[in-house]
N, C-alpha and C positions, 0 to 999 in steps of 0.2 A: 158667560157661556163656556160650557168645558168643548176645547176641541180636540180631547182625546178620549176613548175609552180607557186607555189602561189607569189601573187603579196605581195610584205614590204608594211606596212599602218600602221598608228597609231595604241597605245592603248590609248587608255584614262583612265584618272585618275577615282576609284571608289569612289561611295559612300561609308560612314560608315553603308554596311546593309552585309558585310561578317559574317558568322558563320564558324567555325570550327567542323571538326569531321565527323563519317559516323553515320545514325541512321536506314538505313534496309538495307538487304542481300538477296537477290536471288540465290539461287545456282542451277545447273543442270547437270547433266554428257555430259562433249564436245560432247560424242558421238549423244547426243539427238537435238542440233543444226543443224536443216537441211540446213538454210542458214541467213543470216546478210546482209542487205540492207544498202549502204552508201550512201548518197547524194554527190556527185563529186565533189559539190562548198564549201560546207561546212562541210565535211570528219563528219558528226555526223552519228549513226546510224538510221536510218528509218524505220526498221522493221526486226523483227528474227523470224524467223519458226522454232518450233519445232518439235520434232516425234512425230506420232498420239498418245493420249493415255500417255502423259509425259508432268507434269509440273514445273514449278520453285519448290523447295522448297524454303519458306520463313523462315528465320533467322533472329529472334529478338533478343537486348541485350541493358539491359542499358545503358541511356544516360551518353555520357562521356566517352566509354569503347571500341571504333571503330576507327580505322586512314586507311586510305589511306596514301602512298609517292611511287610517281615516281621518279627511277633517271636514268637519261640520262646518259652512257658509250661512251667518242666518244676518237676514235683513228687517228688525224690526219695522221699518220704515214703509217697506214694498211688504212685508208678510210674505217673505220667498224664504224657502229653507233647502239648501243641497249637502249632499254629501259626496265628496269626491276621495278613493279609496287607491290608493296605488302602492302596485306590488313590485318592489324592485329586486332584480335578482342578476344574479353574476352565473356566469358559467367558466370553469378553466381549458384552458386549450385551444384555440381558436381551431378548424377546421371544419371542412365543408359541408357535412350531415349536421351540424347544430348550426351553422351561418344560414343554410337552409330553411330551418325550422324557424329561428328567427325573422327569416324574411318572410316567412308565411303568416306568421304574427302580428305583423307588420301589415302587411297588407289585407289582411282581414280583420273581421269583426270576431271577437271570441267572448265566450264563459268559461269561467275559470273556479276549481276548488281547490284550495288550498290546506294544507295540515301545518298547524300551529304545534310548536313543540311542547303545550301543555297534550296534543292528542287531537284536537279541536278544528275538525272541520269548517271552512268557512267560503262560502259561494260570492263570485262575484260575477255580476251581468244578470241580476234580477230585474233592474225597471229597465237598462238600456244594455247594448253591445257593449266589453270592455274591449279595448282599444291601446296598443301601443302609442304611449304619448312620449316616449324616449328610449334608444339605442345607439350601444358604441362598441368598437372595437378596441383593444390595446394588446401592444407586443407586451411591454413593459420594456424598459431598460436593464439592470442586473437579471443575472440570473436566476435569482430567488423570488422577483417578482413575477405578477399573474399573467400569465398572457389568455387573454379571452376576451368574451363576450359579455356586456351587460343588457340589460332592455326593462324599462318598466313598463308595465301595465295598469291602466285606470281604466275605473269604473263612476260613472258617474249619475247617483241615485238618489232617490227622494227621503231613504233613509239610510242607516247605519249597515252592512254588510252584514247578512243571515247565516245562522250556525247551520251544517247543514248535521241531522241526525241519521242518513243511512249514505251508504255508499255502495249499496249495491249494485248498482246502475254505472259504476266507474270501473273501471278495465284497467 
């Protein structure tokens, strides 16, 4: 019994034009997600409506200080499959508009798109709320080192995290 529709087809082998890493953050409170548009054939997102009067907030951070990783959980056994997705990101400077922001992340439920340094849109908090699953602060000790903020965020879905193809909808 096939329990998927999507048809097996090659990948093909890439170019050398991959970059590593995330370089912007869109955050929003789940609640403010009115709906998320999928394309059927191509499971990417298409379109998200938010609440009247509510926008992304955008999150910068220096280059080099963002990752994305998905890992897939599958239990032959039980026939359970998850995927848990987290975004860890670092902020420099500790001070109190971003300790802020962070503790509002913190304490709510969010959806999140993120830009991959190939260009590449990527939405997270499709099947459930993503959720701050870690935060810290540091001075550093020398003076060359970061003094700031980190916090990751996870998503935890039924499948792999969706490309999103419009951002019109993001502020």
């Amino acid at each position: 019994m096939a329990c998927s529709s999507i048809q097996l087809g090659p990948i093909a082998k890439e170019c050398k034009n991959n970059t590593g890493g995330v370089k912007d953050v869109w955050i929003i409170k789940s609640e403010d997600i009115t709906s998320a548009s999928v394309d059927s054939t191509t499971e990417t997102i298409t379109g998200i409506t938010i609440a009247s009067g509510t926008t992304f907030a955008h999150w910068q951070f220096n280059p080099e200080t963002a990752n994305a990783t998905s890992t897939g959980t599958i239990d032959n056994t039980a026939g359970s499959f998850f995927v848990q997705t987290d975004l860890a990101l670092q902020f420099s400077k500790m001070e109190s508009a971003k300790r802020l922001q962070i503790k509002s992340a913190t304490l709510d439920d969010t959806a999140v798109i993120f830009r991959d340094n190939n260009n590449r849109l990527w939405y997270m908090g499709f099947d459930n709320p993503v959720y701050a699953s870690a935060m810290g602060a540091e001075t550093g000790t020398a003076m060359s080192d970061r003094n700031g903020y980190t916090i990751t965020l996870t998503d935890l879905a039924s499948d792999l995290i969706k490309e999103v193809c419009v951002l019109a909808t993001v502020r």
